[in-house]
C-alpha positions in Angstrom: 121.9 -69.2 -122.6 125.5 -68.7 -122.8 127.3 -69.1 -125.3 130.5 -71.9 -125.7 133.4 -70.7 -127.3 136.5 -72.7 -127.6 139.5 -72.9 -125.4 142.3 -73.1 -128.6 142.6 -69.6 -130.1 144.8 -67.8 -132.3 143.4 -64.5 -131.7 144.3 -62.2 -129.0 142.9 -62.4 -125.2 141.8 -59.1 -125.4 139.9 -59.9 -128.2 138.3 -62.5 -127.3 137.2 -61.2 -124.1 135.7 -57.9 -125.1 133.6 -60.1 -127.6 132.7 -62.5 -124.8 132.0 -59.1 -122.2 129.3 -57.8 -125.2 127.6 -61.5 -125.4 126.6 -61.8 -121.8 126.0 -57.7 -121.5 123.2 -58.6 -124.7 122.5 -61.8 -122.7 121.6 -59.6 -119.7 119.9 -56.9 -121.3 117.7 -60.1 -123.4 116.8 -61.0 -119.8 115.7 -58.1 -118.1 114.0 -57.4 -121.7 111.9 -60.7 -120.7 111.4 -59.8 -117.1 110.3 -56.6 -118.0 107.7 -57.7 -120.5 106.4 -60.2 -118.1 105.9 -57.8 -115.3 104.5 -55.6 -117.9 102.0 -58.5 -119.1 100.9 -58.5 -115.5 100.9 -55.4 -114.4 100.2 -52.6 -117.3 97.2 -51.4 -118.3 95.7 -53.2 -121.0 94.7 -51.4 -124.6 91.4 -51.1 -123.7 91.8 -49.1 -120.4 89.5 -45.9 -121.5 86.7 -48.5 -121.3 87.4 -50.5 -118.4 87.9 -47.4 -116.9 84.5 -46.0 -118.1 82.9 -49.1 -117.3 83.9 -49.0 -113.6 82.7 -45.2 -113.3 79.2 -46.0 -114.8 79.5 -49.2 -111.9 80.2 -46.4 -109.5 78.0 -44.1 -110.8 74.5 -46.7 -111.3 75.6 -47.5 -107.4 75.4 -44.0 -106.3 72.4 -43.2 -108.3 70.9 -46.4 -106.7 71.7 -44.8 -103.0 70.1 -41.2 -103.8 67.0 -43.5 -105.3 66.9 -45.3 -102.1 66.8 -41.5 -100.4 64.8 -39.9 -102.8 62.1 -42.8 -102.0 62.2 -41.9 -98.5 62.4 -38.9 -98.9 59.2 -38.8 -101.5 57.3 -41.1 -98.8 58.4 -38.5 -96.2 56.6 -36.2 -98.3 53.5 -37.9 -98.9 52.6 -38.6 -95.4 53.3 -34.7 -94.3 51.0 -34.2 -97.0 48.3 -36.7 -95.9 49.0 -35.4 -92.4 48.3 -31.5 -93.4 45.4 -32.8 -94.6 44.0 -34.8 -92.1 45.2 -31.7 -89.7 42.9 -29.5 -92.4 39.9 -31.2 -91.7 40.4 -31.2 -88.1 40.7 -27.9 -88.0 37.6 -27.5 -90.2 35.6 -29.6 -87.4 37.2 -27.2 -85.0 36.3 -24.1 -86.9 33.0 -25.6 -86.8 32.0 -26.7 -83.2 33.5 -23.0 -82.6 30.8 -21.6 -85.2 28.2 -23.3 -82.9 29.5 -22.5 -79.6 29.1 -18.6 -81.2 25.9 -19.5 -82.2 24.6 -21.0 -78.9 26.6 -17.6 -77.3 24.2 -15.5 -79.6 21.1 -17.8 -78.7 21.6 -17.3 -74.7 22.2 -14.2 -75.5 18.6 -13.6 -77.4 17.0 -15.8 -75.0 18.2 -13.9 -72.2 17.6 -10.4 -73.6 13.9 -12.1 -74.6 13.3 -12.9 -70.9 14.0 -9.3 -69.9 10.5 -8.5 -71.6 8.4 -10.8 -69.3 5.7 -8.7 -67.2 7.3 -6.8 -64.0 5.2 -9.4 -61.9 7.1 -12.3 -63.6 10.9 -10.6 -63.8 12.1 -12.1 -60.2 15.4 -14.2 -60.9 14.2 -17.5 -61.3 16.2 -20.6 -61.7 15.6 -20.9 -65.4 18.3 -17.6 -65.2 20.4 -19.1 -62.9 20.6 -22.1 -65.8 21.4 -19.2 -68.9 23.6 -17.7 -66.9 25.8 -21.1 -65.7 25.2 -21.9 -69.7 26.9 -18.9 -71.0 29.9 -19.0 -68.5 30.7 -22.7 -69.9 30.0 -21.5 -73.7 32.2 -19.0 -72.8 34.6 -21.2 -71.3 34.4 -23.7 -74.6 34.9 -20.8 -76.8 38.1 -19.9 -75.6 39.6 -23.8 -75.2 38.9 -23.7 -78.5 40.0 -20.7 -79.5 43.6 -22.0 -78.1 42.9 -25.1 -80.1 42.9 -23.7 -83.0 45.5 -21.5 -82.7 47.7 -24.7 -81.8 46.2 -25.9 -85.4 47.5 -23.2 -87.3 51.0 -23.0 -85.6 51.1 -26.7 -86.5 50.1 -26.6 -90.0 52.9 -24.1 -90.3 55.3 -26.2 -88.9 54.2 -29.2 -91.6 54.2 -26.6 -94.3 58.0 -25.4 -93.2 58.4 -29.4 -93.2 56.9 -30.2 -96.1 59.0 -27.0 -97.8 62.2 -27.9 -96.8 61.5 -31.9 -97.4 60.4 -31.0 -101.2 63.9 -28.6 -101.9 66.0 -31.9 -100.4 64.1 -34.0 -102.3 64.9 -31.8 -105.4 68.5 -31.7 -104.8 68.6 -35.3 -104.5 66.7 -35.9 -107.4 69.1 -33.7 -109.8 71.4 -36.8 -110.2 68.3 -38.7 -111.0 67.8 -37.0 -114.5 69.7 -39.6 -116.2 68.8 -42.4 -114.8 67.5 -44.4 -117.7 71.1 -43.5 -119.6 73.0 -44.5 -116.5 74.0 -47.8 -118.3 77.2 -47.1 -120.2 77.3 -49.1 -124.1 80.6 -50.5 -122.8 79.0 -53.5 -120.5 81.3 -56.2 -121.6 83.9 -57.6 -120.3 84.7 -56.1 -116.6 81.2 -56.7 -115.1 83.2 -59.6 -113.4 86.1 -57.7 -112.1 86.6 -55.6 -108.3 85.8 -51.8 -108.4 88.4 -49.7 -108.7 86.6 -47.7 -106.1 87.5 -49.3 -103.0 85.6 -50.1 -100.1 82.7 -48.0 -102.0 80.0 -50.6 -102.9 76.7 -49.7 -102.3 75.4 -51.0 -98.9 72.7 -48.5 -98.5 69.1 -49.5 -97.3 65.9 -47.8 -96.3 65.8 -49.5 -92.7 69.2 -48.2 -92.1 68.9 -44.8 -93.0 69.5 -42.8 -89.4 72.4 -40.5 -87.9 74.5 -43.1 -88.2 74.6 -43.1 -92.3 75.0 -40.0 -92.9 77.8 -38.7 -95.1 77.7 -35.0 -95.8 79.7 -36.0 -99.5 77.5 -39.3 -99.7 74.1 -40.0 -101.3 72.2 -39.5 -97.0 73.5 -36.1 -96.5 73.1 -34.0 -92.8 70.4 -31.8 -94.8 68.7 -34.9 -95.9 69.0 -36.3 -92.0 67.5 -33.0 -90.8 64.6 -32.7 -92.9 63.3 -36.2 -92.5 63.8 -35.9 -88.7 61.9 -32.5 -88.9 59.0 -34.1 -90.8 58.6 -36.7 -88.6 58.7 -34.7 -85.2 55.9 -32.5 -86.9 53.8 -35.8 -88.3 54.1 -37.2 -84.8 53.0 -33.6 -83.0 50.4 -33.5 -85.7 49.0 -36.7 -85.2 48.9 -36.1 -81.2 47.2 -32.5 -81.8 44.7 -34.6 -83.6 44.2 -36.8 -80.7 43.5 -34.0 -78.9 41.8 -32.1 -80.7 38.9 -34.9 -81.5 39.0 -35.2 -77.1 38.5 -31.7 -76.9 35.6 -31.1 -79.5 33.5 -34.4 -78.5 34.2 -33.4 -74.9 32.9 -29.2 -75.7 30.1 -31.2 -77.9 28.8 -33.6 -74.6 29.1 -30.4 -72.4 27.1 -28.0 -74.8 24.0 -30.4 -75.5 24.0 -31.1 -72.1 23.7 -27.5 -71.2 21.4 -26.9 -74.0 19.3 -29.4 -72.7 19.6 -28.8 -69.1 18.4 -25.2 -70.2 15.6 -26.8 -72.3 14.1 -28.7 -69.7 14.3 -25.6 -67.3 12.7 -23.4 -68.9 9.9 -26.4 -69.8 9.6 -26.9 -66.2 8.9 -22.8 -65.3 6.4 -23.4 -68.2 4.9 -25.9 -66.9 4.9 -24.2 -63.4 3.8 -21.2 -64.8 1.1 -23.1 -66.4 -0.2 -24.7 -63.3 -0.1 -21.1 -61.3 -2.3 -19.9 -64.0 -4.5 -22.4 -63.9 -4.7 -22.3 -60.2 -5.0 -18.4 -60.6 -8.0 -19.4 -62.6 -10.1 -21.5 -60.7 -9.1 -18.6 -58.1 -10.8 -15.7 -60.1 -13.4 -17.9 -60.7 -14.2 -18.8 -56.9 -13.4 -14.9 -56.4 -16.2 -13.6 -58.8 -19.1 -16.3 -57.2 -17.8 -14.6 -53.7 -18.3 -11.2 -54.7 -21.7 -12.3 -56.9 -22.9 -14.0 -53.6 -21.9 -10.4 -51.3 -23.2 -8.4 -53.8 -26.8 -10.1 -53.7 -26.4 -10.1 -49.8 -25.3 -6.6 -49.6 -28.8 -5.9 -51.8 -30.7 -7.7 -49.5 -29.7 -6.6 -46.4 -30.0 -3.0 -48.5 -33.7 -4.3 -48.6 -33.8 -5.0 -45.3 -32.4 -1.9 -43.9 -35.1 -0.7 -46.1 -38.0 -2.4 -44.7 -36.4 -1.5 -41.2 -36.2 2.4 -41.6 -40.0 2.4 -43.2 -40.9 4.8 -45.7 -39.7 8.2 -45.8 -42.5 10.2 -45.0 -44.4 9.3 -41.4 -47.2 10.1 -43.9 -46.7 7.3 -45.8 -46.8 4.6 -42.9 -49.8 2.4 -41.7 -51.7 3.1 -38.4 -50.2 -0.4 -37.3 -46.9 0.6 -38.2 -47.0 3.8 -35.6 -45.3 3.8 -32.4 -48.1 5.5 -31.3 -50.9 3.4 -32.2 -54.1 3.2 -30.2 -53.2 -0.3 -28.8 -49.9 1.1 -27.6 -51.4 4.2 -26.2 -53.9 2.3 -24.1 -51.8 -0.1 -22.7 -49.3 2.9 -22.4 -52.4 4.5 -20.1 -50.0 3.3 -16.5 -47.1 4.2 -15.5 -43.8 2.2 -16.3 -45.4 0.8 -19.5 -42.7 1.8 -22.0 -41.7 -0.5 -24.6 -38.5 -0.6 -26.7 -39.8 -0.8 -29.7 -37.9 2.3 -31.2 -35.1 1.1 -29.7 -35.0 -2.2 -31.2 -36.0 -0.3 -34.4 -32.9 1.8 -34.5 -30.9 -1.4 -33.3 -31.8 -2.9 -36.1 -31.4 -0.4 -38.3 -27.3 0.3 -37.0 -26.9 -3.1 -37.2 -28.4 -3.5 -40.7 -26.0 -0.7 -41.6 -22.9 -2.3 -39.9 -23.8 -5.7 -41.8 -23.5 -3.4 -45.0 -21.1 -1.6 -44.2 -19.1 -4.7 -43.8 -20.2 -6.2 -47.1 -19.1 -3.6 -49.0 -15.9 -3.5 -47.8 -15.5 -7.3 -48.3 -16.7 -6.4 -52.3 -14.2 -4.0 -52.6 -11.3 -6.2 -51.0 -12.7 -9.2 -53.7 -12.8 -6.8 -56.3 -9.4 -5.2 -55.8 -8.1 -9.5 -55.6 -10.1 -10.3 -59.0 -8.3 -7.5 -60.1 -4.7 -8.6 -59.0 -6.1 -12.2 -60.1 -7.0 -11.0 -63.9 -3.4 -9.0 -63.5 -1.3 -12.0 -62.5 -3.8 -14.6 -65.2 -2.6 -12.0 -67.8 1.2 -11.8 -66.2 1.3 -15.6 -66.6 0.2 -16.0 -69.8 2.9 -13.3 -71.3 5.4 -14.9 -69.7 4.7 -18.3 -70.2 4.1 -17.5 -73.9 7.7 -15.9 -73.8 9.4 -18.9 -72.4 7.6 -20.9 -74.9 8.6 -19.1 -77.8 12.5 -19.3 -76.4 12.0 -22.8 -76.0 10.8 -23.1 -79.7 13.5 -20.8 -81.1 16.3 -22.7 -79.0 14.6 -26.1 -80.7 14.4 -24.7 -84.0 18.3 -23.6 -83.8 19.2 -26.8 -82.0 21.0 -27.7 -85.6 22.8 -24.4 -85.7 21.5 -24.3 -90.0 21.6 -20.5 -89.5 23.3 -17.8 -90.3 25.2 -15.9 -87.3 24.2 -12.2 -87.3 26.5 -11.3 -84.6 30.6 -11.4 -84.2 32.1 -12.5 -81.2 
C-alpha cells in the first residue's frame, strides 16, 4: 500500500525522493516476501517430509512385496504340481518296472517249458503245434520286453527333465522369496496421514495378477522376471509331456497286459489240447495192445493145435510104434493091391498134409512174431505217451502255478 506524502514541503527534492525510492523498494521487496511465502506454502516440502517420504516407500515397498507374493504363489503352485506329477510319473514307472518283471518272468517260464519239452521220449519230439505256440509266445514277450524297455527309458529321461524343472523352479522360488522375509514388518509405524495422497512413484501401482502372468509381464527389474517366465514355462512343458507319457504309458502296459494273458492262455489251452490228444492216442493205443495180445493168445493156441495136428499127421516116430491099421501096407491094402493099377494116394495125401500143416505153421508163427514185435512198439508208444503227456501236464501246472508271477526270478535277462 503506498504511502501519501504531502505535496507542500520545505525539504529538499532530492530528499524527499530518495526517501520515497527506499518506501516503494521495501514495498516491493514486502511483496515478493508475500509471493514467495505463498508459493512456498504451496509448493515446499512440509516439516514432516522424512515421513511422508517413508510412508510412500513402505506404499511402494508392501506393493512390490504383494507382486513377488502373487509370483511366489505361482510359482509355489508350480512347484507342487511338478511334485505331484514326479510322483504320479514314479508310480507309473513302478507299474512299468513291474509288468516288465513279468514279461521276464513269462521269458524265463517259456524258456523252462520249452527246455522241459526237449525231454519228452524220441517217439514224441516231432514239432508239434504246442511249439509252434511257445515259440510265436516268446517272439511277442520278446517284442513286449523291449517296447517296454523304451518305455521306461522315456520314464527316466522324463523324471529328469521334472527334477531339472522342479530344481530350477525351487532356486526362483527362493530368490523371489528373499524379499519375503519381512513381510510381517512391511508396515511402516508411520501410517498416518498420507494413506490418502498419490504415490510419489509414478505410474508404479501394483496391477499384477495371477491370470495375467505370461510373456507379456515380464520385467527383468520387476517382481515377474525372464528367469521366473522361463522356469514356469519349463515346468509346464514337462507336466504336460509327463502327463501324456502317462497316457501312454497306461495304453502301452494294459495293451502288453491283454497280449501276454492272451498268449499265456493261447499256450495253456494248446498244450491242454496235445494232452488231451495225447490222452486219447493212448487210450486208443490201449484198447490196441489189448486187441493185439487176444490175436497173438488166439495164434498162439492155433499154432499149438495145428502143432498137434501136424503131430497126429506125421504118426509116431518109430514105424514100431504104429498100429497095423495105421500101415500103408496093411493086409486090406495088400489084397486089394493084388491087380494091377490099384495104387492109392494115401502117402501122398499124408505128406500133403503134412507140408501143408507145416505151411499153416509156418505162417502162424510168423504172424506171432509180427504181433509180438507190434505189442512191443504198442507197450513202447503206451509208455512214450504217458511220459510225454505227464510232461505237458506238469508244464501246464507250473505255467498255472506261476500264472501270478509271486516268484522269485532266478535268471537275468
Amino acid at each position: 500500500m503506498a504511502t501519501k506524502v504531502a505535496t507542500t514541503t520545505i525539504g529538499p527534492e532530492n530528499w524527499r525522493n530518495n526517501t520515497l525510492k527506499t518506501i516503494k523498494l521495501t514495498q516491493t521487496v514486502v511483496q515478493k516476501s508475500d509471493k514467495s511465502n505463498d508459493v512456498g506454502r504451496a509448493l515446499d516440502p512440509l516439516p514432516h517430509i522424512r515421513d511422508i517420504v517413508a510412508t510412500l516407500s513402505n506404499e511402494e515397498v508392501r506393493r512390490y512385496t504383494r507382486d513377488v507374493r502373487v509370483v511366489a504363489s505361482k510359482l509355489r503352485e508350480s512347484l507342487l504340481e511338478t511334485n505331484e506329477e514326479i510322483k504320479s510319473l514314479s508310480r507309473g514307472k513302478e507299474a512299468l518296472e513291474k509288468a516288465l518283471e513279468h514279461i521276464r518272468k513269462d521269458i524265463q517260464l517259456n524258456k523252462d517249458s520249452q527246455t522241459v519239452r526237449t525231454t519228452r521220449p524220441n517217439r514224441e519230439k516231432e514239432h508239434d503245434g504246442a511249439d509252434d505256440l511257445l515259440n510265436a509266445e516268446r517272439a511277442h514277450l520278446l517284442n513286449s520286453k523291449k517296447t517296454l524297455e523304451a518305455q521306461l527309458r522315456l520314464v527316466q529321461q522324463q523324471l529328469q527333465t521334472l527334477e531339472s524343472a522342479r530344481k530350477r523352479l525351487f532356486a526362483v522360488l527362493q530368490e523371489r522369496s528373499r524379499v519375503l522375509d519381512l513381510l510381517c514388518h512391511a508396515n511402516s509405524s508411520i501410517t498416518n496421514s498420507a494413506k490418502g495422497r498419490n504415490s510419489i512413484f509414478d505410474g508404479r501401482t501394483s496391477a499384477l495378477d495371477s491370470a495375467r502372468l505370461g510373456p507379456a509381464g515380464v520385467d527383468a527389474l520387476g517382481p515377474y522376471t525372464p528367469e521366473t517366465d522361463l522356469a514356469l514355462q519349463d515346468g509346464a512343458e514337462a507336466r504336460g509331456r509327463s502327463a501324456y507319457l502317462r497316457r501312454n504309458l497306461r495304453d502301452t502296459i494294459d495293451q502288453v497286459q491283454r497280449l501276454q494273458r492272451a498268449a499265456h492262455r493261447s499256450v495253456n489251452d494248446g498244450l491242454t489240447q496235445k494232452v488231451a490228444e495225447t490222452v486219447t492216442l493212448k487210450q486208443h493205443l490201449g484198447i490196441t495192445h489189448g486187441e493185439n495180445r487176444h490175436a497173438i493168445q488166439r495164434a498162439q493156441r492155433w499154432f499149438d493145435a495145428t502143432d498137434r495136428a501136424r503131430g497126429y499127421t506125421l504118426g509116431p516116430s518109430m514105424s514100431a510104434d504104429l498100429f497095423t491099421r495105421e500101415r500103408l501096407d496093411r493086409p486090406l491094402v495088400r489084397v486089394f493091391q493084388r491087380h494091377p493099377g490099384t495104387q492109392l494116394p494115401e502117402a501122398q495125401d499124408i505128406i500133403k498134409s503134412g507140408d501143408g500143416l507145416l505151411q499153416s505153421l509156418t505162417a502162424t508163427s510168423r504172424n506171432v512174431g509180427l504181433m509180438s514185435l507190434a505189442q512191443n512198439k504198442l507197450a513202447s508208444d503206451i509208455r512214450s505217451k504217458s511220459a510225454a503227456s505227464s510232461i505237458d501236464s506238469a508244464i501246464i501246472r507250473n505255467r498255472r502255478s506261476k500264472a501270478n508271477h509271486r516268484w522269485t526270478l532266478g535268471a537275468a535277462f
